[in-house]
C-alpha positions as CSV (number, residue, x, y, z in Angstrom):
1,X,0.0,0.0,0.0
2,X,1.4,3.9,-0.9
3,X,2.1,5.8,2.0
4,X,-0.7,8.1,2.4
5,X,-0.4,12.1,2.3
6,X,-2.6,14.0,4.8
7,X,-3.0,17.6,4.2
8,X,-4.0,20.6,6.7
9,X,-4.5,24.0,6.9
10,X,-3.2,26.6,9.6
11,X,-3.5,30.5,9.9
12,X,-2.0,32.9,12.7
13,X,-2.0,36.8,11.9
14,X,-1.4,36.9,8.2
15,X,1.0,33.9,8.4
16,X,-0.7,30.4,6.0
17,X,0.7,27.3,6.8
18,X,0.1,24.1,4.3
19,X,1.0,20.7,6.0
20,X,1.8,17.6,3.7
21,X,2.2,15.3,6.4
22,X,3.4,11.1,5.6
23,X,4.6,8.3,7.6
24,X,8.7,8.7,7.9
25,X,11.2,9.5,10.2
26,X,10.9,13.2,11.7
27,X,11.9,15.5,9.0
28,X,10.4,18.7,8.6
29,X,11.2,20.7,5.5
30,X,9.9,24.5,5.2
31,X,10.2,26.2,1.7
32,X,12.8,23.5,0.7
33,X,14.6,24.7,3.4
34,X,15.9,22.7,7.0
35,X,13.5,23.0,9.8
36,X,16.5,24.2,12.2
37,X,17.4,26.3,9.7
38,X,14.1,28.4,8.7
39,X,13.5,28.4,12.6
40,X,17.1,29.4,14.2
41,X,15.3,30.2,17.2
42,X,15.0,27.2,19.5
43,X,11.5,29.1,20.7
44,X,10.2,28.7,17.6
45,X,10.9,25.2,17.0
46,X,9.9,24.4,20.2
47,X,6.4,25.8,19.8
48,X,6.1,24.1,16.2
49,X,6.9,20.7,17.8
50,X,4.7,21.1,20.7
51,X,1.6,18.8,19.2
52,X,4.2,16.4,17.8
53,X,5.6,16.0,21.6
54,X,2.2,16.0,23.0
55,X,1.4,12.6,21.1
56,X,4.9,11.2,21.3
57,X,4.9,10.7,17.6
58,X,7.9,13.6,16.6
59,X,10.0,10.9,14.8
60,X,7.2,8.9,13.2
61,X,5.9,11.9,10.7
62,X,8.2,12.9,7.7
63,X,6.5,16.6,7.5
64,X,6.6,19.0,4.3
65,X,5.7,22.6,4.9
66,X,4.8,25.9,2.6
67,X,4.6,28.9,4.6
68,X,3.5,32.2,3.5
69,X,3.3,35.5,5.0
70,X,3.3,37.1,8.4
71,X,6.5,36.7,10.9
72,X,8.4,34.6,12.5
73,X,6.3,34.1,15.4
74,X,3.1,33.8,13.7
75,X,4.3,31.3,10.9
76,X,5.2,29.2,14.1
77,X,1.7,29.0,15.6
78,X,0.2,28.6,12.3
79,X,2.6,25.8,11.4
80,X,1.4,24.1,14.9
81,X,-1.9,24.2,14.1
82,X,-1.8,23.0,10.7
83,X,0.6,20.0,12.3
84,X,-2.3,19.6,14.9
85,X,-5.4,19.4,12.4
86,X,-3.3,16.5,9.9
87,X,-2.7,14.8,13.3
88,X,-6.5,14.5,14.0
89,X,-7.2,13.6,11.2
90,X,-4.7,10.6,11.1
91,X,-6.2,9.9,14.6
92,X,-9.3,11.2,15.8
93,X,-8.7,9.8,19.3
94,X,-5.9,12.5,19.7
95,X,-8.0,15.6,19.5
96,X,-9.3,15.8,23.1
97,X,-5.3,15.6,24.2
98,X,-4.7,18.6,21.9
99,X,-7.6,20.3,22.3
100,X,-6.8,20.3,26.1
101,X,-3.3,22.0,25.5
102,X,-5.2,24.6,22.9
103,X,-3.6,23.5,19.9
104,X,-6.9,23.3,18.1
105,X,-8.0,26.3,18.5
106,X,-7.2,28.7,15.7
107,X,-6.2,32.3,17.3
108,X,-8.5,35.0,15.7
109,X,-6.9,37.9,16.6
110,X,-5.9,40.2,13.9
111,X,-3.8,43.5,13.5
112,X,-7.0,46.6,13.9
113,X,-7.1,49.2,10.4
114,X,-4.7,52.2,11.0
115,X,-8.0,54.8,11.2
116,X,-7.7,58.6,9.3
117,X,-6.7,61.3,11.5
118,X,-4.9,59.2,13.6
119,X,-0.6,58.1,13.8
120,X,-2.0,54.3,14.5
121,X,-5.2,52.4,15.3
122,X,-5.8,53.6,18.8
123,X,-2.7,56.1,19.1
124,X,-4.2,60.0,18.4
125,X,-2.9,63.4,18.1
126,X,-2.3,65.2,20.9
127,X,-5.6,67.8,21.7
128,X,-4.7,71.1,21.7
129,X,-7.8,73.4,22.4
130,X,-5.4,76.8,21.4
């Protein structure tokens, strides 16, 4: 039987994470690029891997990644929610362990509109009455 590929979605901020996830031996490419590598930061990587850890199944996945937009921080938490929706779907069991830790939960929050008449969102000019 062909390995098969499972595929899932993440989003943080303006970051998209796509997930190509197949049975292997814990390699995680990024943009055709090393894991440890597109994440120097061990913060990073650490947050990425945290579903992985959870299960116990980091060297059982070979994991193929496309990121797109956002920053560092938010490509990381949209990568670990991408990694956690192909995991429940390999295993519907696990979702209640990940769900506890709130790796299911997709973070909503967005960056608020720069407003007119205003430096920033909720910064304003200083009122001068004279």
């Amino acid at each position: 039987m062909e390995t098969e590929i499972i595929n899932a979605l993440g989003r943080r901020k303006e970051a998209v994470a796509r997930v190509y996830l197949k049975e292997g031996v814990g390699k995680i490419e990024i943009n055709g690029r090393d894991f440890e590598t597109y994440f120097p930061s061990s913060i990073l990587r650490y947050i990425v891997c945290q579903p992985l850890n959870k299960l116990g199944v980091a060297e059982k996945y070979d994991i193929k990644v496309t990121l797109d937009g956002g920053g560092f921080k938010g490509q990381a938490e949209a990568l670990r929610l991408a990694i956690a929706r192909a995991l429940v779907k390999i295993n519907p069991e696990d979702k209640a362990a990940l769900k506890a830790e709130g790796f299911m939960t997709r973070d909503a929050r967005e960056v608020e509109r720069k407003k007119p008449g205003q430096p920033k969102a909720r910064k304003h000019f200083q009122f001068s009455k004279r």
